[in-house]
C-alpha positions in Angstrom: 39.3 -51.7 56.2 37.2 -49.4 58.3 35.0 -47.0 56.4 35.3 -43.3 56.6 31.9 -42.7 54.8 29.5 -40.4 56.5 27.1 -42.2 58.6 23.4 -41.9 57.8 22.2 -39.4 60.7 25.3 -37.2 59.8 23.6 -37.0 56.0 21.5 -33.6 55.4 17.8 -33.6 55.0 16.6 -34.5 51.2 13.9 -34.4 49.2 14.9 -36.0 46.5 16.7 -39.6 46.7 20.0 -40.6 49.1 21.2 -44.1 48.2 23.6 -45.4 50.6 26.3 -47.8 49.5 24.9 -47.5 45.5 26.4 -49.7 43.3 27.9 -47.5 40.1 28.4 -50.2 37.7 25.2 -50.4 36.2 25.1 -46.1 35.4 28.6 -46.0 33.6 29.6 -47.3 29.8 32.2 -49.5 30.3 29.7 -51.8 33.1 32.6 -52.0 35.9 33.7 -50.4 39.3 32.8 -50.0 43.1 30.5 -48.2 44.9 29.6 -44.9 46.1 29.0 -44.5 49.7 26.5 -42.0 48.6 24.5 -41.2 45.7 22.2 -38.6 45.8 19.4 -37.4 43.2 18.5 -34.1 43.8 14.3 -33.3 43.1 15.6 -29.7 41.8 18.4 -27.4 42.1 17.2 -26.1 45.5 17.1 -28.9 47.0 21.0 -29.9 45.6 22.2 -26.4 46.9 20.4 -27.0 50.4 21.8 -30.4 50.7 25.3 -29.3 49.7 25.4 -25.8 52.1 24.6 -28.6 55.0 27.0 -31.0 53.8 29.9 -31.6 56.0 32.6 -29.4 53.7 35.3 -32.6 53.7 32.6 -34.8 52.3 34.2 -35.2 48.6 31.3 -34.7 46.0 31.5 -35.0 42.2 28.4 -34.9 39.9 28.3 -38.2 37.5 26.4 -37.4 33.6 25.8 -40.4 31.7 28.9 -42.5 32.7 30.2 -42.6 29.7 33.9 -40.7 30.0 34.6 -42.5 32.9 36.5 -45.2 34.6 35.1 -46.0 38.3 37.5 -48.2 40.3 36.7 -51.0 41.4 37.5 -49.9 45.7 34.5 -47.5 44.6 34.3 -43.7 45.1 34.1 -42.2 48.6 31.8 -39.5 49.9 28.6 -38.4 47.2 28.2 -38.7 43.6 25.6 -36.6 42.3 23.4 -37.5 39.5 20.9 -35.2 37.9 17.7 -36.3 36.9 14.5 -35.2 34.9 14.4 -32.3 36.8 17.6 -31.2 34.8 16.8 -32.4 31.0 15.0 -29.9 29.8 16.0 -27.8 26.6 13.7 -24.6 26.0 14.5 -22.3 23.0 15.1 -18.7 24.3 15.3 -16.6 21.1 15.9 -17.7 17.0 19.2 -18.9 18.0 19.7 -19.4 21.4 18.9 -22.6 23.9 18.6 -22.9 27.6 19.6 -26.7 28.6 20.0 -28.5 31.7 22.8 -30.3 32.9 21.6 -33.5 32.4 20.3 -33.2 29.1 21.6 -35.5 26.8 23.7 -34.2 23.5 21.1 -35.7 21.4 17.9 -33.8 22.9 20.2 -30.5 22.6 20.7 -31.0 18.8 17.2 -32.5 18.2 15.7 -29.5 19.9 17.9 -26.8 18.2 17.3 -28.7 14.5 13.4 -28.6 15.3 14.2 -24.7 16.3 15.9 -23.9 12.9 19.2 -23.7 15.8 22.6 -24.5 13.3 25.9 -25.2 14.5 24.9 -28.0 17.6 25.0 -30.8 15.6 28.4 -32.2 16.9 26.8 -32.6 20.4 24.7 -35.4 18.6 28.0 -37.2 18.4 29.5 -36.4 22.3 28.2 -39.8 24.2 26.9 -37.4 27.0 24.9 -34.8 28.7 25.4 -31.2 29.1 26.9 -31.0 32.6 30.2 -33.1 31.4 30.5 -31.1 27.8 30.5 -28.3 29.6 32.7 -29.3 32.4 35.5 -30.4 29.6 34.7 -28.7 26.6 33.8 -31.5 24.9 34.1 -31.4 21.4 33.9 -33.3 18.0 33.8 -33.0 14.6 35.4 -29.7 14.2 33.3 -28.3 17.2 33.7 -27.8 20.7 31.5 -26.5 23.6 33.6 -23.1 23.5 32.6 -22.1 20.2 28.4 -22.1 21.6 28.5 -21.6 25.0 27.1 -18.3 26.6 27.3 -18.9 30.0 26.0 -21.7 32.4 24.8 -22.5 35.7 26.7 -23.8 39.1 26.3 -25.1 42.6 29.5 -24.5 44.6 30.5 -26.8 46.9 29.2 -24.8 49.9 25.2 -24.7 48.2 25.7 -21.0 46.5 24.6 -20.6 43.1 26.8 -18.4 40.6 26.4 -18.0 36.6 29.6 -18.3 35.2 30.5 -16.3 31.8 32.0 -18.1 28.9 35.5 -16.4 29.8 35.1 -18.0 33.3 35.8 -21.1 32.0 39.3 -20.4 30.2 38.9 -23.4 28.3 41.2 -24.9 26.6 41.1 -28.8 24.8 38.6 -31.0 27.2 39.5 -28.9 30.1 37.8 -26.3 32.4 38.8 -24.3 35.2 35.4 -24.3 36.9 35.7 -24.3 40.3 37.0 -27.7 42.4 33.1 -29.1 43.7 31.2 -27.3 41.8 27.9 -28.5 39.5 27.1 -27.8 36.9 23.4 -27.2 36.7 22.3 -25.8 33.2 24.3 -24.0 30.4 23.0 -21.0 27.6 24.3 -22.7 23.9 24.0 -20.3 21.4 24.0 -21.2 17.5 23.3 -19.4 14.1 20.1 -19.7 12.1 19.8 -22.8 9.5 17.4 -24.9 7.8 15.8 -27.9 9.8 16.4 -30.1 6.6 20.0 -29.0 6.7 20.7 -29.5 10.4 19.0 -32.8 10.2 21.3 -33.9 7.1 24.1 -33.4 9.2 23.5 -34.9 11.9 22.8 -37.9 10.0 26.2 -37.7 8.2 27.7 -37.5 12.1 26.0 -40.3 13.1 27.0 -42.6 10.0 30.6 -41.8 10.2 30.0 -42.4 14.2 28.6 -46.0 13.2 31.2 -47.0 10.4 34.5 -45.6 12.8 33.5 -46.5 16.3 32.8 -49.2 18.6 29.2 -48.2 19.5 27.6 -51.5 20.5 30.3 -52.4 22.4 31.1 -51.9 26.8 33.3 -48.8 26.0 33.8 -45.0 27.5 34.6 -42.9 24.3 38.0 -41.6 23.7 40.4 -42.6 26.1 43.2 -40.6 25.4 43.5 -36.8 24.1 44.8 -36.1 20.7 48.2 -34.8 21.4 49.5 -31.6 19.5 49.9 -32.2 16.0 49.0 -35.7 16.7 46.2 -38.4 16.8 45.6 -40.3 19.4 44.3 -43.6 17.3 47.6 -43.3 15.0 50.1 -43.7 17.6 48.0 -46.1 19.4 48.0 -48.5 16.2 51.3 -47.0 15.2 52.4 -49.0 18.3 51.1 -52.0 17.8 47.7 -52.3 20.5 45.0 -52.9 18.1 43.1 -55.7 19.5 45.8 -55.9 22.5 44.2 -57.5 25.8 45.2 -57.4 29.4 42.2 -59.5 31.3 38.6 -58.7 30.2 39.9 -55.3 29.0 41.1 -54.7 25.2 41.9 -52.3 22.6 39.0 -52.1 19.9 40.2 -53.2 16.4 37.4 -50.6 15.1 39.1 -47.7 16.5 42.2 -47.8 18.5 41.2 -44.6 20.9 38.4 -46.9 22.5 39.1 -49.2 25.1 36.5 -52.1 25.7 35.2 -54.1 28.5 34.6 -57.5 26.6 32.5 -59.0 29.4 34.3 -59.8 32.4 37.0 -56.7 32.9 37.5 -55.5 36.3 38.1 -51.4 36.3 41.5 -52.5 37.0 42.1 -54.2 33.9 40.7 -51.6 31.8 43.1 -48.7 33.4 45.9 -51.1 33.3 45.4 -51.9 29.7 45.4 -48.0 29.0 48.6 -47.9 31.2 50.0 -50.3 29.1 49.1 -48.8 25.3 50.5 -45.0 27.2 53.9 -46.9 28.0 53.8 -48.4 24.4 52.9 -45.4 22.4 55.8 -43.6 24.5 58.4 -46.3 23.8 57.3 -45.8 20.1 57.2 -42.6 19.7 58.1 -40.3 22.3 54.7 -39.3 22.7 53.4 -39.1 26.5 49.2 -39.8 25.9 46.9 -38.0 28.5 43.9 -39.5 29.0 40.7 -37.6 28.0 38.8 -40.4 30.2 38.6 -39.3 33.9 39.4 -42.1 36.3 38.1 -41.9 40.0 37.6 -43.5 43.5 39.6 -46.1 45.0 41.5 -49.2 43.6 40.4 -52.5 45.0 42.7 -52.7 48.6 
């Protein structure tokens, strides 16, 4: 197959790191997939919006978090993936209540930093296997919470290297999904919470992330929630209502801890995990009449 990725002296001028050809595998959850024909690690947010304003506008770019909502096939994922480094994980506290965080802070330094603030009412984020940039980007939610209820506004670099601030009514969220704008980046977000006792804050994120360890499969090569909880529905019910606990296809398989997590047991190809959550969507539809979406996002190529 010939390639169609950008050749090197066609790449813009960076300051921070261009890998060519970057193996993916090793930065997502589930341990499988292709890889980019680019990855690039911007130093700061200049030098992203200068690299992207130069970038050839049908180079296809998408910014890659902590790899853990995500599926990367296993023909790999043409033109860049962007992945934001320290440069983006800082949390400050603005104000009593109020925290400015970069996109590739994690969900646990955002809740650790508003609890040490006195900040309540971040504490789900503690639970969202993630970083700032994808919550924001799909609402993410859990526990009751989702990134609607404390965003103020955030921070994005459009595909052509102009920076905007989008409002919280921007967004017109609804569940796990954004209308930001196709190529943009999300750079940094305002989260704002409500005044609460460090003791408090801290005793529930404990109770999040015991109910985390007795319900899910955290030790395990997984990607979070693979499928959205459909109206008046949940996802894990009609999963084990049809039978897939502990079903297999390949390396891939349903966990028997929670049915809404699929698992790489070792030796899955991306293609067997997708397939597997093909196969569980074709079941749950044949027993229910339930048509899953899934919450995971699944890109690049499939193996030719």
């Amino acid at each position: 197959m010939i390639s169609t990725a950008p050749r090197p002296e066609t790449m813009p001028d960076v300051r921070g790191k261009l890998t060519a050809h970057a193996p993916l595998a090793p930065l997502v959850w589930f341990k499988a997939g292709g890889a980019a024909d680019w990855l690039f690690e911007p130093k700061d947010a200049d030098d992203l919006a200068q690299f992207l304003a130069a970038l050839d506008p049908s180079v296809p770019v998408m910014a890659l978090g902590l790899g853990s909502n995500l599926i990367v096939r296993d023909g790999g994922v043409p033109g860049v993936v962007v992945r934001l480094g320290k440069a983006f994980s800082k949390v400050e506290r603005i104000d009593d209540v109020t925290l400015a965080c970069g996109a590739g802070a994690s969900g646990i330094l955002v809740s650790s930093t508003a609890r040490d603030a006195g900040i309540g009412g971040l504490e789900f984020l503690r639970s969202i296997p993630g970083t700032v940039g994808g919550f924001v980007r799909m609402n993410g939610g859990a526990y009751g919470r989702e990134v609607k209820d404390i965003l103020i506004d955030c921070e994005v670099v459009l595909r052509n290297g102009k920076r905007q601030t989008l409002q919280l009514a921007d967004l017109h969220y609804t569940y796990r999904h954004s209308e930001l704008p196709e190529g943009a980046i999300v750079i940094a977000a305002t989260f704002r919470g409500h005044p609460d006792a460090p003791e408090a804050i801290q005793a529930e994120m404990d109770r999040i992330a015991a109910s985390r360890e007795a319900s899910q499969p955290l030790r395990s090569k997984t990607g979070g929630s693979t499928f959205k909880n459909p109206e008046g529905h949940k996802a894990w019910q009609l999963v084990d209502a049809a039978g897939c606990r502990g079903l297999m296809l390949g390396g891939a398989q349903v966990s028997e801890k929670h049915t809404n997590f699929l698992i790489n047991t070792g030796t899955a190809t991306s293609a067997d995990i997708e397939a597997l959550g093909e196969e569980v969507r074709a079941r749950v539809l044949a027993q229910s009449g339930v048509a899953l979406e899934w919450e995971i996002q699944r890109i690049g190529k499939p193996n030719s």
